[in-house]
Backbone as a chain_set.jsonl record, in Angstrom:
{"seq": "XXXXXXXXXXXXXXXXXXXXXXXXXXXXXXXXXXXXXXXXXXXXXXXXXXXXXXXXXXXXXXXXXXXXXXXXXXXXXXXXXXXXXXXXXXXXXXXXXXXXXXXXXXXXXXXXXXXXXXXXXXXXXXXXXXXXXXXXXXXXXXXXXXXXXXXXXXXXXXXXXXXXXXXXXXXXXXXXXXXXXXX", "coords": {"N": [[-61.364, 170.615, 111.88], [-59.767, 167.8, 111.213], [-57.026, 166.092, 110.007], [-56.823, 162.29, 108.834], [-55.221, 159.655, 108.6], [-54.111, 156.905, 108.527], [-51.66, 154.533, 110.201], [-48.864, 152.152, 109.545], [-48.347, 150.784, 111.848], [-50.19, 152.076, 113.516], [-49.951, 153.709, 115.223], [-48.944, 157.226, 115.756], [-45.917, 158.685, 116.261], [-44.656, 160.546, 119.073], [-42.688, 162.329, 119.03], [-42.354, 163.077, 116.444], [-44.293, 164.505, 115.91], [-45.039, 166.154, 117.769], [-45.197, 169.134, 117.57], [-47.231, 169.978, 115.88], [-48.7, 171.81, 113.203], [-52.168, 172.292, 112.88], [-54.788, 172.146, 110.642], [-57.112, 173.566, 111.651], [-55.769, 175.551, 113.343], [-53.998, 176.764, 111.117], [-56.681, 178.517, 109.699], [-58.189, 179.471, 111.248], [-55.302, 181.57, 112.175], [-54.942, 182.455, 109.617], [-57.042, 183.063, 107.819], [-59.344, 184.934, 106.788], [-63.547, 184.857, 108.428], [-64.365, 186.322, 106.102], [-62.475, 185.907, 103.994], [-63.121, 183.221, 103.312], [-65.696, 182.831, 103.079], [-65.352, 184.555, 100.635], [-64.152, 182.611, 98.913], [-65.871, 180.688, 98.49], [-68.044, 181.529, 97.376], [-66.602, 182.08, 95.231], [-65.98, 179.535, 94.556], [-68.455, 177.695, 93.75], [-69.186, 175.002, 93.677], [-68.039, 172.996, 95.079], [-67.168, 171.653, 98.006], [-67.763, 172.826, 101.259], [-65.758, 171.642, 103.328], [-63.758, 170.456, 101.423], [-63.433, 172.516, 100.194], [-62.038, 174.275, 102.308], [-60.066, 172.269, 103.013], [-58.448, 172.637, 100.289], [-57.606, 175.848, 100.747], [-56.099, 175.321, 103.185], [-53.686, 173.8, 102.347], [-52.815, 175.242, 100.312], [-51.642, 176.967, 102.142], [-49.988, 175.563, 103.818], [-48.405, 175.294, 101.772], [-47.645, 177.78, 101.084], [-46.463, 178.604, 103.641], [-43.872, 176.78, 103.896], [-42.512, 176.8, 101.532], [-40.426, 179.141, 101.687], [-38.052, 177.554, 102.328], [-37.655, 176.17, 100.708], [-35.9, 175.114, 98.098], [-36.422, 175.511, 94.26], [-38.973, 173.931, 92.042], [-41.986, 173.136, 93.7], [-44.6, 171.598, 93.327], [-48.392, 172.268, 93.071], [-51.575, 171.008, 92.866], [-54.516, 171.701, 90.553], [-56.828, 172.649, 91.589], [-55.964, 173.643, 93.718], [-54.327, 175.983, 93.103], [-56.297, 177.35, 91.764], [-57.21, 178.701, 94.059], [-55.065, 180.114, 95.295], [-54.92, 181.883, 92.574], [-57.335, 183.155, 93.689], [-56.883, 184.297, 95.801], [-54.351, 186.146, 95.407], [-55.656, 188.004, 93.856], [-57.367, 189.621, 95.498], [-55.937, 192.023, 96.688], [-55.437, 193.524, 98.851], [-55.607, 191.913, 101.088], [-54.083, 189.792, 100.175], [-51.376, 190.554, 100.676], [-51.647, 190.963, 103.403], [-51.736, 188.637, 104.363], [-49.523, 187.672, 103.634], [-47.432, 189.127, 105.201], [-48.223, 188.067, 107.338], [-46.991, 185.616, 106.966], [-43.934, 183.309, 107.951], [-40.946, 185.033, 107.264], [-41.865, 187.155, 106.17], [-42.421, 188.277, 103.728], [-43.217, 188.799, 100.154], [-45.519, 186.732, 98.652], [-44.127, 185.676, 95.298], [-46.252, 184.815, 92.155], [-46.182, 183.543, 89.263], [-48.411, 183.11, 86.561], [-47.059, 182.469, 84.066], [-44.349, 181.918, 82.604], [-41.727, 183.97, 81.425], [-39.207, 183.893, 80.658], [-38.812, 181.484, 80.291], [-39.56, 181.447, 77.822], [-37.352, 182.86, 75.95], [-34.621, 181.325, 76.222], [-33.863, 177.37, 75.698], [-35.371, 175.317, 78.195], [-33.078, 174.683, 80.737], [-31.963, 171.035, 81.36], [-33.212, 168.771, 83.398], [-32.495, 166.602, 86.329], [-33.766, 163.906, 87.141], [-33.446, 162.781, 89.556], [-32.875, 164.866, 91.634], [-34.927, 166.484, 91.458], [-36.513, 164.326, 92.53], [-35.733, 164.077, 95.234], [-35.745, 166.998, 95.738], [-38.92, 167.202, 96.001], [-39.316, 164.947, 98.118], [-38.087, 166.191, 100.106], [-39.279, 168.72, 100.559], [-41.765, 167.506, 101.319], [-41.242, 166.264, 103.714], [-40.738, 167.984, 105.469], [-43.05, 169.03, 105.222], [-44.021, 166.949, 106.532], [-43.025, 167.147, 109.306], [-43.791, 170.132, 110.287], [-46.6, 169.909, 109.679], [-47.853, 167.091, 110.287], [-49.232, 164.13, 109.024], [-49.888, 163.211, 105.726], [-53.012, 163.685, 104.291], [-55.525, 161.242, 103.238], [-57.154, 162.184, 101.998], [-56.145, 164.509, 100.829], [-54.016, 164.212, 99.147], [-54.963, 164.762, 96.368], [-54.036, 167.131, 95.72], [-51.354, 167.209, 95.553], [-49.607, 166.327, 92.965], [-47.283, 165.878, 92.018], [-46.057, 164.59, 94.162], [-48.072, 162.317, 94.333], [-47.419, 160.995, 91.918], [-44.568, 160.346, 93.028], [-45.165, 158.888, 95.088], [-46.214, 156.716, 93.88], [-44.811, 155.363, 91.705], [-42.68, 155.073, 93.554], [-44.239, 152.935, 95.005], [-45.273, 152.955, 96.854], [-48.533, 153.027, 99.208], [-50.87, 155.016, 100.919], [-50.346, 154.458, 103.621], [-47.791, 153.49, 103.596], [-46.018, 156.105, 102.692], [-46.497, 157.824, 104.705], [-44.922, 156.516, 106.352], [-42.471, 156.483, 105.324], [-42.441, 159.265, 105.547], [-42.347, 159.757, 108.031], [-40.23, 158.172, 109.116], [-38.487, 159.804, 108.036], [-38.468, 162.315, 109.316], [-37.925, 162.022, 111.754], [-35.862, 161.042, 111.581], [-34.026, 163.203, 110.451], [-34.468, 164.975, 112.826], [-32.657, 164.326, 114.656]], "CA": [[-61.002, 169.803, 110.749], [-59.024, 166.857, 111.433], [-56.664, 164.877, 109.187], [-57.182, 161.314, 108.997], [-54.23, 158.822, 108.497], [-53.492, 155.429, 109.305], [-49.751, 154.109, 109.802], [-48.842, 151.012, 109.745], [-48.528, 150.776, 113.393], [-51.673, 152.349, 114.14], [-49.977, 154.661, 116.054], [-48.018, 158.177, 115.458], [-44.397, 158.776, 116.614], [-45.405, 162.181, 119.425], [-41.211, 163.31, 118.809], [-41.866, 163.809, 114.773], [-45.496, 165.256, 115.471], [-45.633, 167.273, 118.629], [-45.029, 170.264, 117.574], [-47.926, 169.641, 114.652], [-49.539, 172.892, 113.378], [-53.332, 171.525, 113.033], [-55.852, 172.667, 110.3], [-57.636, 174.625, 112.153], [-54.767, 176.53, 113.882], [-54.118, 177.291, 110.006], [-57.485, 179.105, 109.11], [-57.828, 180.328, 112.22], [-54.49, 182.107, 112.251], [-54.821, 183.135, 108.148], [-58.188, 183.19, 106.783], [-60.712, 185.431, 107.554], [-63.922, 184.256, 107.682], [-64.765, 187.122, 104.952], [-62.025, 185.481, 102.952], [-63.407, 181.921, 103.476], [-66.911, 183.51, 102.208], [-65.282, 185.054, 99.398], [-63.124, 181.57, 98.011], [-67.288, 179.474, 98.553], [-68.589, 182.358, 96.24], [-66.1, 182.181, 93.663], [-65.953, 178.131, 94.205], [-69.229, 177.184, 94.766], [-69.096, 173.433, 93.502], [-66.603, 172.791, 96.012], [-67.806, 171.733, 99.47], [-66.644, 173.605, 102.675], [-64.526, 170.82, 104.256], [-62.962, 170.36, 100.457], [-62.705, 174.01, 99.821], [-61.189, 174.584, 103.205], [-58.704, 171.614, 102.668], [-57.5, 173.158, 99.464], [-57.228, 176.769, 101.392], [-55.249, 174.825, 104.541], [-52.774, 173.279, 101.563], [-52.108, 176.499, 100.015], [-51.239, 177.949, 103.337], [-48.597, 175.129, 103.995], [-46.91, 175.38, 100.385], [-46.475, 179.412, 101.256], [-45.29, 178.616, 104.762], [-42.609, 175.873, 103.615], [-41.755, 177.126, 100.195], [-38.983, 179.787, 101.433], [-37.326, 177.235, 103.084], [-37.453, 174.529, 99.601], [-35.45, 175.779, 96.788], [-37.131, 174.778, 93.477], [-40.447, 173.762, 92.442], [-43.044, 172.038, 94.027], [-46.443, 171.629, 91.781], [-49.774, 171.98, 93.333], [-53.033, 170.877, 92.376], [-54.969, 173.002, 89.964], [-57.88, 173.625, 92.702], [-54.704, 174.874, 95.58], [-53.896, 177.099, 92.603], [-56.863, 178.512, 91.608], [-57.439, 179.548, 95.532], [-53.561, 180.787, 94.934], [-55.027, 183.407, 91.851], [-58.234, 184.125, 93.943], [-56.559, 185.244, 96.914], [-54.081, 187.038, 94.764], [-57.214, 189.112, 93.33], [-57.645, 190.189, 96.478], [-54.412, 192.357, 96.735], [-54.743, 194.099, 100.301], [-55.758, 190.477, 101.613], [-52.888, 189.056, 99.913], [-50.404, 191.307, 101.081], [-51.886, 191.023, 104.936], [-51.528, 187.181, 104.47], [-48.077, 187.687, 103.363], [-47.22, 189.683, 106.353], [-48.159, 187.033, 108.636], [-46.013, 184.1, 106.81], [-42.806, 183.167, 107.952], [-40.511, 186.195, 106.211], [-43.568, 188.219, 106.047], [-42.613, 188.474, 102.322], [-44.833, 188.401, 99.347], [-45.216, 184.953, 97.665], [-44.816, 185.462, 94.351], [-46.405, 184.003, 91.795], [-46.595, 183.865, 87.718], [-48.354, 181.687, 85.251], [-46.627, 182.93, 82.972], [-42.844, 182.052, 82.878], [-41.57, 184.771, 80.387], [-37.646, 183.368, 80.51], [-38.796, 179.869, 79.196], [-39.918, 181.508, 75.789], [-36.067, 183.205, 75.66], [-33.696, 180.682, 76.479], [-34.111, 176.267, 76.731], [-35.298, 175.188, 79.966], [-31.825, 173.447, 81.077], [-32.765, 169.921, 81.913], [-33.236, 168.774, 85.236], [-31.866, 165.583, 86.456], [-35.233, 163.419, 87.964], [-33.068, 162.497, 90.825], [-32.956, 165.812, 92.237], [-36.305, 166.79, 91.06], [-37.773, 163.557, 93.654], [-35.224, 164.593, 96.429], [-36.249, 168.331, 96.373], [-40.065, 166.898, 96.654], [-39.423, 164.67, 99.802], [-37.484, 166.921, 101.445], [-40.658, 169.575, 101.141], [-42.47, 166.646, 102.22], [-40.521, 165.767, 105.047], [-40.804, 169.338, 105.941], [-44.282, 169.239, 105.396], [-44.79, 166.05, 107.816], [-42.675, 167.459, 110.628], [-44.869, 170.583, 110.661], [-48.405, 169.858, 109.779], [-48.17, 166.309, 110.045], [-48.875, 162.92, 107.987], [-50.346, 163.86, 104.52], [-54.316, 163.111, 104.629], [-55.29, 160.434, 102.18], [-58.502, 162.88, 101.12], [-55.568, 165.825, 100.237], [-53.182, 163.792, 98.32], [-54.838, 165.289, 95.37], [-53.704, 168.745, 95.999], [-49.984, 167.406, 95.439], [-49.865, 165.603, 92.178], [-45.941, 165.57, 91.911], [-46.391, 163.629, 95.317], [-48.715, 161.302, 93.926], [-46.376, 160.22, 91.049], [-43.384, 159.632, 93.446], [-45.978, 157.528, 95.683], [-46.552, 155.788, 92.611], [-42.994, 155.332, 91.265], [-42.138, 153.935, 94.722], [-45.19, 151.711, 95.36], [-46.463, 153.388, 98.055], [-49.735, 153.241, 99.913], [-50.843, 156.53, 101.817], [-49.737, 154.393, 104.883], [-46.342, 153.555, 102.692], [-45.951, 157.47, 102.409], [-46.482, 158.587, 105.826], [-44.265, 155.973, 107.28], [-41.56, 157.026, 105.084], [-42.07, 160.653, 105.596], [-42.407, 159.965, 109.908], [-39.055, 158.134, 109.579], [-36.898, 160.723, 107.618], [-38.922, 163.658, 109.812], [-37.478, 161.502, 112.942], [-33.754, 160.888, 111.28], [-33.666, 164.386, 110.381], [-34.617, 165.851, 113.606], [-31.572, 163.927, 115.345]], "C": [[-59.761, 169.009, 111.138], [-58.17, 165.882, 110.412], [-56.599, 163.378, 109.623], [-55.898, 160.598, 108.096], [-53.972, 157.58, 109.182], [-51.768, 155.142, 109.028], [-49.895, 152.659, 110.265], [-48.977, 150.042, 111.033], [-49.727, 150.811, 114.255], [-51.388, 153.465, 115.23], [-48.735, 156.56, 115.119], [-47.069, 158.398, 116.117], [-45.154, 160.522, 117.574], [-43.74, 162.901, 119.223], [-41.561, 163.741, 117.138], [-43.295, 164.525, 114.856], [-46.06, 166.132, 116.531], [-45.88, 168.292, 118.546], [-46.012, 170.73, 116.47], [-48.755, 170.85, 114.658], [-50.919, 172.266, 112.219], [-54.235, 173.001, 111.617], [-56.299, 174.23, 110.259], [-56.827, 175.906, 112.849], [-54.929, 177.422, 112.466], [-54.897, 178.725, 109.547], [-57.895, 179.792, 109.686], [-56.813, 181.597, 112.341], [-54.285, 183.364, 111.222], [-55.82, 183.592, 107.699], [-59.441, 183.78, 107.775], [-62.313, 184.798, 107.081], [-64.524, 185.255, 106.093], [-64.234, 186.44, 103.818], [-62.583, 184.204, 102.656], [-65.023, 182.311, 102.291], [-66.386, 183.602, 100.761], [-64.839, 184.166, 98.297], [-64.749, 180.595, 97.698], [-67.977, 180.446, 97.621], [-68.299, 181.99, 95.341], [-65.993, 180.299, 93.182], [-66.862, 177.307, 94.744], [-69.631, 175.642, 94.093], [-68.175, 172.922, 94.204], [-67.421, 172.839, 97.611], [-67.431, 172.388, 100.35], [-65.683, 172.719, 103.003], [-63.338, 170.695, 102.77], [-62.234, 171.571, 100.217], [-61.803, 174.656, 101.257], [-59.958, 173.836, 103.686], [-57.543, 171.969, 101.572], [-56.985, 174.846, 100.03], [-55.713, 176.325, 102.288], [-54.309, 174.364, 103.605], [-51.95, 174.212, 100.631], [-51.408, 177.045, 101.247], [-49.825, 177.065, 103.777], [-48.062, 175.08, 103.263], [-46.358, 176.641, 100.925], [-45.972, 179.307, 101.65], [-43.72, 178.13, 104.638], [-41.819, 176.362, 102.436], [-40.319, 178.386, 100.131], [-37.917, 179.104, 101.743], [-36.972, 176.02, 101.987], [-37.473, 175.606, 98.638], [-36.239, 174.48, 95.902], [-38.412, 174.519, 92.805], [-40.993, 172.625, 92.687], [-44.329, 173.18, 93.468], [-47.397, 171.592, 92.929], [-50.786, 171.474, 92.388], [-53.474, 171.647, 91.79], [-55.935, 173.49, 91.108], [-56.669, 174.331, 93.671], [-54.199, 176.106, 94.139], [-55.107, 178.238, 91.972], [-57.358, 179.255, 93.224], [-56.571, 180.608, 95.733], [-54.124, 182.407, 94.308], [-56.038, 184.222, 92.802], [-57.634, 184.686, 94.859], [-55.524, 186.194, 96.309], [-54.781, 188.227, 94.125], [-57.648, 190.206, 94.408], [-56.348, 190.649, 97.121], [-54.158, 192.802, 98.201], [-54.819, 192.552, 101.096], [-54.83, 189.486, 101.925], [-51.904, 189.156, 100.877], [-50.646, 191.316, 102.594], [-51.788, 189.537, 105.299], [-49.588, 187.34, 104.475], [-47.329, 187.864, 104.588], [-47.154, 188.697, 107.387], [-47.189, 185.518, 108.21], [-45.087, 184.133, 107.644], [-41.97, 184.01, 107.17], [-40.745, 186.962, 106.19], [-42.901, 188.8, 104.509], [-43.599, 188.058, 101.502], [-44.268, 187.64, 98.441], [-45.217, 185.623, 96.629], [-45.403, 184.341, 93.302], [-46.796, 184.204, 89.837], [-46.875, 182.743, 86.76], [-47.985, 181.64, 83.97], [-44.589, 183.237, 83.029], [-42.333, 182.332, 81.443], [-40.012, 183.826, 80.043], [-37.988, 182.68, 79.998], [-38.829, 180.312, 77.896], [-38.442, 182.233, 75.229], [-35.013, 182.046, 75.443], [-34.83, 178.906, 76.94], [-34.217, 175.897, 77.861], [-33.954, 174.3, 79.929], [-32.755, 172.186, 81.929], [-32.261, 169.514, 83.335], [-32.96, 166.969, 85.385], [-33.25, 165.123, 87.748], [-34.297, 163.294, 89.429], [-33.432, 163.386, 91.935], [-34.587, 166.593, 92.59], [-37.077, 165.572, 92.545], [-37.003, 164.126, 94.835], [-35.418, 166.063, 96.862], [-38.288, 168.091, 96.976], [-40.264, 166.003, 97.98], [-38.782, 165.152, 100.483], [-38.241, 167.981, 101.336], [-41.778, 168.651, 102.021], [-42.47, 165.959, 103.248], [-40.735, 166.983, 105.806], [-41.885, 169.601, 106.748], [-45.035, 168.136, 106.866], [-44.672, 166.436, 108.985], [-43.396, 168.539, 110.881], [-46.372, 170.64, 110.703], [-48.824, 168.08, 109.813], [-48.671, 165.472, 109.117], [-49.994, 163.874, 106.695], [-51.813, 163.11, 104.49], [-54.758, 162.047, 103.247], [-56.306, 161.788, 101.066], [-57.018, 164.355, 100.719], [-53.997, 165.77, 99.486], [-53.171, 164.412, 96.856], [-54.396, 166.353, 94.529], [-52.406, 168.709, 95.533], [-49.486, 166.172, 93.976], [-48.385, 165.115, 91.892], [-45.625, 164.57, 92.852], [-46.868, 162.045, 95.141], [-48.15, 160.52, 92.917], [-45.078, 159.725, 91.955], [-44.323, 158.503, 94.269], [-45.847, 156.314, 94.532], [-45.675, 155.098, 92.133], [-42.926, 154.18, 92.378], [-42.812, 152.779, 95.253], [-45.863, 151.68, 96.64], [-47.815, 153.585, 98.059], [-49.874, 154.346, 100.426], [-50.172, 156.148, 103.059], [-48.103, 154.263, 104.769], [-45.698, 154.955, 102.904], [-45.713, 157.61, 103.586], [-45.634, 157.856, 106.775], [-42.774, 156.437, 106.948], [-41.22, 158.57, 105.728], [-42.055, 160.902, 107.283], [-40.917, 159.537, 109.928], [-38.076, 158.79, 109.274], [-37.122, 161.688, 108.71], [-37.676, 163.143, 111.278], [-35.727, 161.2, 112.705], [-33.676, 162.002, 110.986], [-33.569, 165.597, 111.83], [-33.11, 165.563, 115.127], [-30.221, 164.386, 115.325]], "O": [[-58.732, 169.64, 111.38], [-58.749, 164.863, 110.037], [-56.313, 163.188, 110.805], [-55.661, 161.021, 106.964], [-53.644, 157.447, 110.361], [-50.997, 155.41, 108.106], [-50.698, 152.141, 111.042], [-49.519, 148.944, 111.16], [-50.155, 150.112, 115.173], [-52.237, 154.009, 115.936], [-48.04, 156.607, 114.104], [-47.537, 158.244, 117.246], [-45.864, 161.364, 117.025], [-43.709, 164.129, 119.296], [-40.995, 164.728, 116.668], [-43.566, 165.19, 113.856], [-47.133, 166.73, 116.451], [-46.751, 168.752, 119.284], [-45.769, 171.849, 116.019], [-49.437, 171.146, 115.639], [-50.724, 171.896, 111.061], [-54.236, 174.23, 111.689], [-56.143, 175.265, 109.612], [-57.263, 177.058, 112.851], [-55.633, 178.43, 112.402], [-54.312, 179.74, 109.171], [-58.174, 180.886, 109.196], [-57.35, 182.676, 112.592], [-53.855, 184.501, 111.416], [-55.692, 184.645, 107.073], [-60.08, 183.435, 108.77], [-62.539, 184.369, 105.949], [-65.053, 184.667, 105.15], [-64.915, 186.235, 102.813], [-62.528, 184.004, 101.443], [-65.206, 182.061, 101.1], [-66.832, 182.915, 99.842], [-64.937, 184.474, 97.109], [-64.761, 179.846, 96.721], [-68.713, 179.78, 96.892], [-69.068, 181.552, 94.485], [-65.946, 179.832, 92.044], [-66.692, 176.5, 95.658], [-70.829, 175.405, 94.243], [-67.374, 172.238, 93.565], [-68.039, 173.759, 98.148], [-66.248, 172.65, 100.131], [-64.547, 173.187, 102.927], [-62.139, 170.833, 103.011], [-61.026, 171.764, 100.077], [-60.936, 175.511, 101.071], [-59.075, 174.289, 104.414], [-56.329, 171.79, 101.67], [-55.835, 175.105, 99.676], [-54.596, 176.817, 102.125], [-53.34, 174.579, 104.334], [-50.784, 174.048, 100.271], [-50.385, 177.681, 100.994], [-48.768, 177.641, 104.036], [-46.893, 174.798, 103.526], [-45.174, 176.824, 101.206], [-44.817, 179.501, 101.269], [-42.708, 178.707, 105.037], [-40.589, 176.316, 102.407], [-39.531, 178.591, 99.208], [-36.815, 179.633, 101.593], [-36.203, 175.098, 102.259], [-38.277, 176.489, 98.342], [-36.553, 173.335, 96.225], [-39.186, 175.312, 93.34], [-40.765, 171.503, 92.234], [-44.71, 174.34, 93.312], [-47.121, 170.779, 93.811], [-50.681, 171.604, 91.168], [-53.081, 172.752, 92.163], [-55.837, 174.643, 91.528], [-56.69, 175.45, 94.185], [-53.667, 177.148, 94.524], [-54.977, 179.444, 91.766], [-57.846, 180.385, 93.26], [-56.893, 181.714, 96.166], [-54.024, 183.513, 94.838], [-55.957, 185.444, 92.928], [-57.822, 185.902, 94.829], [-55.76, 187.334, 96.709], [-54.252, 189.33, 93.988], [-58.128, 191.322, 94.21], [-55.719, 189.948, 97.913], [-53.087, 192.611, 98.778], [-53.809, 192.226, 101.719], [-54.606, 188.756, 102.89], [-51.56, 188.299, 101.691], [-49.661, 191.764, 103.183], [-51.76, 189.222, 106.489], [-48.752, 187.074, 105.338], [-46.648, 186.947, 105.048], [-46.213, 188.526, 108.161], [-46.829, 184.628, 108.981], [-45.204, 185.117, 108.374], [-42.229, 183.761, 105.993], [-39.912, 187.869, 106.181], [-43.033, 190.014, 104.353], [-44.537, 187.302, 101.755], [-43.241, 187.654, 97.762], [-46.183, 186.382, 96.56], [-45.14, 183.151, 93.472], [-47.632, 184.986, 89.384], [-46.152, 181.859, 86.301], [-48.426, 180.988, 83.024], [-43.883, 184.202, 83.322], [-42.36, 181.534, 80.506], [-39.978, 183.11, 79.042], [-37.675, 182.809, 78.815], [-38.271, 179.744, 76.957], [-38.327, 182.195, 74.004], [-34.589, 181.938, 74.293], [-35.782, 178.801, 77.713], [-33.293, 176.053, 78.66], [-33.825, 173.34, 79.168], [-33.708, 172.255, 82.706], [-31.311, 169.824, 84.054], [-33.284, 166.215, 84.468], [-33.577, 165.71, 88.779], [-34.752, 163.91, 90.394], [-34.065, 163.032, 92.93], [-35.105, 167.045, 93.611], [-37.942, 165.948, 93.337], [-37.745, 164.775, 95.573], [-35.307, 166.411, 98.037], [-38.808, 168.614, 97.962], [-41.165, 166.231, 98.788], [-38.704, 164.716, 101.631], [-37.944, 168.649, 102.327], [-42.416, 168.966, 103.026], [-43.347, 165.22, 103.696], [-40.939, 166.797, 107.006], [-42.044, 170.007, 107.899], [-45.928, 168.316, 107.694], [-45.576, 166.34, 109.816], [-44.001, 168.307, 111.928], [-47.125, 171.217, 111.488], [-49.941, 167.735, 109.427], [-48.631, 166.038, 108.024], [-50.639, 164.908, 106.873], [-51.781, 161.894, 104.674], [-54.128, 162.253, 102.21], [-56.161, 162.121, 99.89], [-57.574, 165.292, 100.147], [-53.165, 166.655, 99.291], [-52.163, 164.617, 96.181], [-54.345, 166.526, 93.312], [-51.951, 169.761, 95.081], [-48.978, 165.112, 94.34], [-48.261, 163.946, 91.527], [-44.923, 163.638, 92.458], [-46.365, 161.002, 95.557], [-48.361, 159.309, 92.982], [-44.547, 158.679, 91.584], [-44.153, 157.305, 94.039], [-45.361, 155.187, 94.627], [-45.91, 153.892, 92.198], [-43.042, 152.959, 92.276], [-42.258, 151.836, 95.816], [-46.601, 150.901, 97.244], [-48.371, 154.195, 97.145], [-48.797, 154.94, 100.472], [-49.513, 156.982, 103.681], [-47.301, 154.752, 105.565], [-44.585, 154.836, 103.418], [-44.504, 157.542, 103.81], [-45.493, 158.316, 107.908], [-41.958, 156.724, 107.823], [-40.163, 158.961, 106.223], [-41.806, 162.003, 107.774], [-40.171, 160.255, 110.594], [-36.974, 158.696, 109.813], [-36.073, 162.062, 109.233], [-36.763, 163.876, 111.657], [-34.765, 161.177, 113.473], [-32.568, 162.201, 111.485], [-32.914, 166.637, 111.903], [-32.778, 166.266, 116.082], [-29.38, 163.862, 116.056]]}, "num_chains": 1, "name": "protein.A"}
């Protein structure tokens, strides 16, 4: 499974993407295929290459997310893959193991504090600068963001939007911070 991206150039920068962990490395590395079986069971209107793009997109929020205070939003499909593999608790917990940390993600759809106390408000500024700096994160390890798995990141898709970016708009931004950051 290959992501597909054009840049304006036509070419990719190999200093912000050598080190690029690929797809398949991903599912390979994480997903058994038992588990792969078990996510085309429970989501079987969902093609393989789709349902194994929203798998491969869960797997880079876990990886990146100890390292990005805050939240970043997924897609509802990367979250219901999120509860099913949660369902599957020894699974979970043997995924966990292998992250970065080897701690266990958590995760609750159910944020009890909000119904105690006002959410304190959040200042948008910060709110877009904690999402491109996961997404800067995200370019320097798994490379440019695929146009077909934009949907997966919907908070993403509003700053695209906001800013007037194209997918090639996007990935040129997120190659030149990956490349000013790595200096």
């Amino acid at each position: 499974m290959q992501n597909r991206v054009l840049t304006r150039s036509g070419q990719t920068s190999r200093s912000a993407e050598q080190h690029v962990i690929s797809d398949d490395a991903l599912l390979r590395r994480f997903v058994s295929p038992q588990m792969m079986s078990y996510f085309q069971l429970k989501m079987p209107k969902l093609g393989h290459e789709i349902l194994a793009g929203h798998v491969c997109e869960l797997l880079k929020f876990l990886i990146l997310v100890p390292f990005s205070p805050g939240r970043i939003l997924f897609g509802k499909d990367v979250d219901e893959v999120w509860h099913l593999w949660i369902l599957q608790t020894r699974d979970y917990a043997e995924l966990c193991k292998k992250l970065p940390g080897k701690s266990f993600r958590h995760h609750s759809s159910t944020a009890y504090d909000q119904y105690l106390a006002p959410a304190p408000r959040q200042d948008v500024s910060e709110a877009v600068e904690r999402i491109l700096s996961f997404f800067i994160s995200y370019y320097r390890n798994f490379g440019p963001v695929a146009e077909d798995r934009i949907e997966c990141w919907p908070t993403l898709r509003q700053v695209m939007e906001e800013a007037g970016w194209d997918m090639v708009g996007l990935n040129d931004f997120l190659r030149e911070q990956a490349l000013a950051r790595a200096t």
